[in-house]
N, C-alpha and C positions, 0 to 999 in steps of 0.2 A: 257636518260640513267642515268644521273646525279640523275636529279629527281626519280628516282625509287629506285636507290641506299642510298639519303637520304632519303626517305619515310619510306623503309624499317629499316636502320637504327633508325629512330621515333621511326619507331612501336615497333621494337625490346627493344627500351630503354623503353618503354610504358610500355611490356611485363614484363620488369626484375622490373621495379620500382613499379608495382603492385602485384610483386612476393612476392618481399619482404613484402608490406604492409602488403600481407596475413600474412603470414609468424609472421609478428612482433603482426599482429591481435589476431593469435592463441596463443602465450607467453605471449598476455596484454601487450606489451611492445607498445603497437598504440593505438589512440582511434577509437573505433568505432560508427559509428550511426546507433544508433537502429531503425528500423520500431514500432509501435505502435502496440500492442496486435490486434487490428480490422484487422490490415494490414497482422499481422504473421497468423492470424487462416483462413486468405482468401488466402494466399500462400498454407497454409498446406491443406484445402481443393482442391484446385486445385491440387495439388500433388495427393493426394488421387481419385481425380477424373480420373486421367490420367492413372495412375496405375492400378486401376481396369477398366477402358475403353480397357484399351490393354487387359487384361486380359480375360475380357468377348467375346471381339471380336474372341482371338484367338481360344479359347475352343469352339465358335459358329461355327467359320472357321470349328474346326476338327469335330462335331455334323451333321454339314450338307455335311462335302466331308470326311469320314476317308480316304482315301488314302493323304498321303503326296505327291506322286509325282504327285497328278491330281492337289492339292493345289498349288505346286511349278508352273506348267503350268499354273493354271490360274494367278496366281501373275504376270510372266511374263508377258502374254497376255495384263493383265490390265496396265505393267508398259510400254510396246509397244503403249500403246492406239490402243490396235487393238480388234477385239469382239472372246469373247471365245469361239471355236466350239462348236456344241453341242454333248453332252455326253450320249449314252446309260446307262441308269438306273439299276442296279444287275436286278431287276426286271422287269426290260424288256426283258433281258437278258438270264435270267430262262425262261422266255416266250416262247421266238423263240426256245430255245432248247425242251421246253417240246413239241411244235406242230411239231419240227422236227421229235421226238421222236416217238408220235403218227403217223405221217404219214410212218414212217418206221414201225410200229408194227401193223395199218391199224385202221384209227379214224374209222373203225365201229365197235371193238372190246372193250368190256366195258375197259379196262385200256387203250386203244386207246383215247376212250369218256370221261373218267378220266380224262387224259391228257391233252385233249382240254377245259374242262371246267376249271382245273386249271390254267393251263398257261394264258388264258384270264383273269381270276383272280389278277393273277403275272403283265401281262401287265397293266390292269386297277389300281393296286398299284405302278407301278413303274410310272406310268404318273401322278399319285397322288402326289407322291413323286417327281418330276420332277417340278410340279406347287410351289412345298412347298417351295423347296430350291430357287427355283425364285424370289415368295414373299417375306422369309425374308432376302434373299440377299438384295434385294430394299427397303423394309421398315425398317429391323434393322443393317444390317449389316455397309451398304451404310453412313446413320446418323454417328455412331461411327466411321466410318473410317473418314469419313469428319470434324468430332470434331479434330483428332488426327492429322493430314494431315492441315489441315486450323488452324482451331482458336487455336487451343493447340502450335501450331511452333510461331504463331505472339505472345502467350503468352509469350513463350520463348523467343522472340526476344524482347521482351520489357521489364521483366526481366532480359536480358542479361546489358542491356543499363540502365538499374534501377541500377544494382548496380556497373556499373563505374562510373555512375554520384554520387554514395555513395562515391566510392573511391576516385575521385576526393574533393569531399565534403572535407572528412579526411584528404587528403593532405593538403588542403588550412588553416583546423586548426592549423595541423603539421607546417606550414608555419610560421601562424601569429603566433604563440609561440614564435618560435625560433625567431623573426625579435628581431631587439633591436632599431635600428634607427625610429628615425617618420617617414622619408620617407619609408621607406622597410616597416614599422607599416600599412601604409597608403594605397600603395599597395598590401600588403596583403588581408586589411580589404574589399576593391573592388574587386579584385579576389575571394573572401568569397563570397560577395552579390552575384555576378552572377555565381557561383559554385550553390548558395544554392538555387536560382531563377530554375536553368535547373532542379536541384534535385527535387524541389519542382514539377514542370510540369510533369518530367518525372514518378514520384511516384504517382500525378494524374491521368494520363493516363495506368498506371500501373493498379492502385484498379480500375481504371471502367471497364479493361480486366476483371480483376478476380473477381469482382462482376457480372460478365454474366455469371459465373458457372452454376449460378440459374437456368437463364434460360436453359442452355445445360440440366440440369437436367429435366428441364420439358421438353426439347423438345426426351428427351431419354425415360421420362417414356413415351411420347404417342408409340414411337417407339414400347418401351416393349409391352405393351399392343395391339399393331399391330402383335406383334410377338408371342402372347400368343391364337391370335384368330386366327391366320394360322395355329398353330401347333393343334388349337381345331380341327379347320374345317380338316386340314389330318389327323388325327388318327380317326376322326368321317366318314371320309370316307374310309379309310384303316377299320373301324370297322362292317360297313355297306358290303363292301365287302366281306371279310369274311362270316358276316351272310348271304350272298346272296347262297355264295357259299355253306355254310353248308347244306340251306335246299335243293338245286342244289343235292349235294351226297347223303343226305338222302332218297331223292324220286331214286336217280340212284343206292344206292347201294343195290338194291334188284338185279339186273343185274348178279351180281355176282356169284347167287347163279345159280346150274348147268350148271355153261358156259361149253360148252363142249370143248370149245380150252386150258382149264387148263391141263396144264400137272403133276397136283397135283391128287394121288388117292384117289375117290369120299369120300370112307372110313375116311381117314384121315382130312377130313374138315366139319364133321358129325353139325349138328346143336347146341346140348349141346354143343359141346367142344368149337365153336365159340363162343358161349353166355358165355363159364367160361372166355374164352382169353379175351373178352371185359370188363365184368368184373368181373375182382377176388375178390373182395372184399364185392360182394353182392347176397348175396342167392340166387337158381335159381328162374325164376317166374314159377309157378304153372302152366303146360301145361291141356287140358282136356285130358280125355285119347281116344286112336285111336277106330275107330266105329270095331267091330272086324269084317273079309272080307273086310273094304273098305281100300283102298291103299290112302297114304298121299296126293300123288299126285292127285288124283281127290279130297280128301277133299279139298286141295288146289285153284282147279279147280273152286269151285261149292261156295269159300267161298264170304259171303257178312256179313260185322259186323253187319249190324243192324239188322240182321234174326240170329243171333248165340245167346249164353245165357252164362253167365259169370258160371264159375266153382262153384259146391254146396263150396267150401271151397276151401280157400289158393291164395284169391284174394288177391293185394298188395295194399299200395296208395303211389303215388308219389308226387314229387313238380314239377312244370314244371320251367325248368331253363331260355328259351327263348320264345317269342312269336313264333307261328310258323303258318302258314298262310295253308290250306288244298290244295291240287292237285284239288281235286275231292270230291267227293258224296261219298266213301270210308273212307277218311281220318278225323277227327277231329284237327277242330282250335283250338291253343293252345295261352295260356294268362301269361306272365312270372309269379309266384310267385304261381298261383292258386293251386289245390289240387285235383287231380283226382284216379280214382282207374282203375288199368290195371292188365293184366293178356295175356297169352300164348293160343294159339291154334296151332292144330296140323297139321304143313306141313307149317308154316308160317315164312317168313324171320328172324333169329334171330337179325335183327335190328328193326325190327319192334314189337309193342304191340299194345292188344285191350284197346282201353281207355274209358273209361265212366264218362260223367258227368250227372248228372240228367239224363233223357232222352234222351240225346245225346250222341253218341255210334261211333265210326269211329278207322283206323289204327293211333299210333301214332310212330314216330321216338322215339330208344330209348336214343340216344345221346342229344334228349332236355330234359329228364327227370334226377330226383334223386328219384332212388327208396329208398324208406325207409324201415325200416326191420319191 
């Protein structure tokens, strides 16, 4: 107990006597010893490294989980050393409700079929998404927290020890000043050498910490770079998805037209008017006109594009915005960028158009095109 009591006491006189040294350091009233310019700009980069390492980290944390209290839970989890459950994805999420959905309103009714093709959709993104935040959990996250957690805290700890063996140092000049006697001259001057011995080792082992910055740096850009081709490969397949799905509704959205479980009156969803609501901003396409005695309906019947003949006047040409891949012997393959000429016939889905390239003649979607005026 004794022993604890004068320890403490030590330390506490340790405390106050280095107190003051600051103290007298910051008035010039003490000398101090300076580190060497190589020494100060390898502290200052380490600072700099630190600060923005937390920083990237955290903002990656909120990029890959925006909920704070799912972040909060995993923290704990990980500071328990225990494995964090697994977590339903929004997009998983939207998934199960939109099949729920569907099977309430009956998957063989086109918004039923809708449903199901979306929400698989949604599933296949959100396990996309599930793979992503995995990856760079492990390849970048993991890295930076480990710098910050390991070799960043020994930094510090050796830093810490660096500069009382400075303080120490200063003392002992303070010292040998003030001695007046040879003897007290003498002892001083040996409490200097090995003051200035420990300083010297410990300032060693100091610069060869923060000369490994380097490599932390290159071992963070491979990280980055791990981190830049997970985020390519998810959005490449979030993108992929997508087009999967588009030409999925394209070829389904003709479905729609005379469903007879719409509780919408027929009148009011006439074909112009859908073709202006799609779009506003583009003149209509030039329909041919109706054979007079035959009803839409059977022209619709009886239609096949490559036996039809494009309008004497008021053909359009388009750009095609994606590739699109055909159903059938009907439909015409599309090549993103190309140039084709399209046109209306009558009784025919207003998402769909007759397209023509050279010789080759099939239905095209009109959601891959940009009609030009």
């Amino acid at each position: 107990m004794d022993f604890n009591v004068k320890k403490l006491a030590s330390d506490a006189g340790v405390f106050f006597s280095r107190a003051m040294q600051f103290t007298e350091e910051k008035l010039g009233q003490a000398e101090k010893t300076e580190l060497d310019a190589h020494f100060e700009n390898l502290l200052t980069r380490a600072d700099c490294t630190k600060n923005w390492t937390e920083k990237i980290l955290r903002q990656t944390e909120v990029l890959l989980q925006p909920n704070p209290s799912a972040r909060v839970e995993e923290f704990l989890y990980e500071k328990l050393d225990r494995k964090v459950p697994s977590r339903v994805t929004n997009g998983e999420l939207l998934a199960q409700y939109m099949t729920e959905a569907a099977n309430d309103f009956g998957p063989g009714t086109p918004y039923g079929k809708t449903l199901i093709k979306v929400g698989e959709t949604q599933r296949r993104l959100g396990a996309a998404e599930r793979d992503f935040i995995h990856s760079a959990s492990l390849n970048f996250l993991t890295p930076l927290r480990n710098f910050l957690e390991g070799d960043w805290r020994t930094i510090s700890k050796e830093r810490r020890i660096l500069q009382n063996r400075r303080l120490d140092l200063d003392a002992c000049k303070a010292r040998l000043k003030k001695a007046k006697a040879a003897e007290a001259k003498a002892a001083a001057e040996h409490e200097l050498r090995l003051t200035q011995t420990e300083f010297d080792r410990q300032a060693e082992v100091t610069r060869l910490l923060l000369e490994g910055i380097s490599s932390t740096h290159v071992n963070h850009l491979r990280c980055l770079h791990e981190f830049v081709e997970s985020q390519t490969n998810y959005y490449a397949q979030c993108y992929q998805y997508m087009l999967d799905l588009q030409k999925q509704l394209g070829r389904f959205s003709g479905t729609f037209v005379g469903n007879t479980e719409s509780t919408s009156p027929p009148a009011a969803t006439s074909p112009p008017a859908v073709a202006a609501a799609t779009l506003p901003a583009v003149p209509t396409i030039p329909v041919v006109p109706t054979i007079v005695g035959v009803p839409n309906t059977v022209a619709e019947s009886v239609l096949n594009p490559n036996e039809v003949k494009p309008p004497a006047s008021g053909t359009r040409k388009a750009r095609v915005l994606y590739d699109y891949e055909a159903a059938d012997s009907t439909e015409l393959a599309l090549l993103a960028d190309e140039m084709i000429t399209v046109y209306s016939l009558p009784g025919m889905d207003p998402d769909w158009l007759i397209g023509e390239r050279g010789n080759q003649k099939g239905k095209v979607p009109v959601t891959y095109l940009e009609l030009l005026s």
